[in-house]
C-alpha positions, 0 to 999 in steps of 0.5 A: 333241051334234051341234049342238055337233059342227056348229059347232065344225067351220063355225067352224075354216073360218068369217069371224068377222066382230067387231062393229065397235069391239069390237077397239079397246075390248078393246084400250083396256080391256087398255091400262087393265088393266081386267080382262075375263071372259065370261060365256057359256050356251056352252060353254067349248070353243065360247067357246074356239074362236070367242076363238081364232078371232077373235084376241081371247081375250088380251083375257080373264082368265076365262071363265064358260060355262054349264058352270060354273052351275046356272042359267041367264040370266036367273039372275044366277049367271054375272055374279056369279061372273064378277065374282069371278072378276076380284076385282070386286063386280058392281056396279062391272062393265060387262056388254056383252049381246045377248040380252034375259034376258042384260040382265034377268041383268046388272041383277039382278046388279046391274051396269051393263049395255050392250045390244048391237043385234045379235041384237034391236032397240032398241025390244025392249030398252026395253020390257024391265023390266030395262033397259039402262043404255045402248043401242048398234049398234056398240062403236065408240059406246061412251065410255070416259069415261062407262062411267068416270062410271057409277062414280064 
């Protein structure tokens, strides 16, 4: 697809440019031996690459692309199998979202969900009916400590 052709070649040259925090969360998390997958409508071969390119990609053990589904966001399937994948029910999982069917999928996954003000606003997450169970701009807001507490 050209589509995929045109990114696969900006991202070889491109600035990724990490959410800030994200890098010392994944590291906390690697520390911790959480395990962590992605769960992605990308393709494997797109995640791959922008993992690569961005030096995070040590930080996961699996990785759920839309090519492994049938369905898509807001279909659960992709957070389902994700949890699978790291041996973990969904409900005991963490899944950190920019996109309001991603959250609407995460929470009928039944996992706790962290929305992330990236690609929508606040407000837009709050009007959802699956709601966030946290609203962030940043990773570096996040507290360890209470993602722990959601779980005890």
């Amino acid at each position: 697809m050209r589509k995929e052709a045109i990114f696969q070649e900006h991202i070889k040259t491109a600035d990724v440019q990490l959410v800030a925090g994200v890098d010392t969360l994944l590291e906390a998390l690697y520390e911790e031996k959480v395990p962590c997958a992605i769960a992605s409508s990308s393709i494997v071969k797109n995640i791959e690459l922008l993992l690569q390119h961005s030096h995070i990609r040590k930080y996961f053990s699996h990785i759920i692309s839309g090519e492994d589904v049938k369905e898509g966001k807001p279909n659960p399937e992709c957070f389902i199998k994700a949890a699978v994948s790291v041996q973990m029910p969904p409900e005991r999982c963490v899944v950190f979202e920019d996109a309001l069917l991603g959250v609407e999928a995460a929470k009928r996954a039944k996992a706790k969900c962290v929305a992330i003000t990236t690609t929508f606003d606040k407000q837009k997450f709050e009007q959802l009916a699956h709601k966030p169970d946290m609203i962030i701009n940043k990773f570096n807001q996040i507290d360890l400590k209470e993602l722990e507490s959601w779980f005890r």
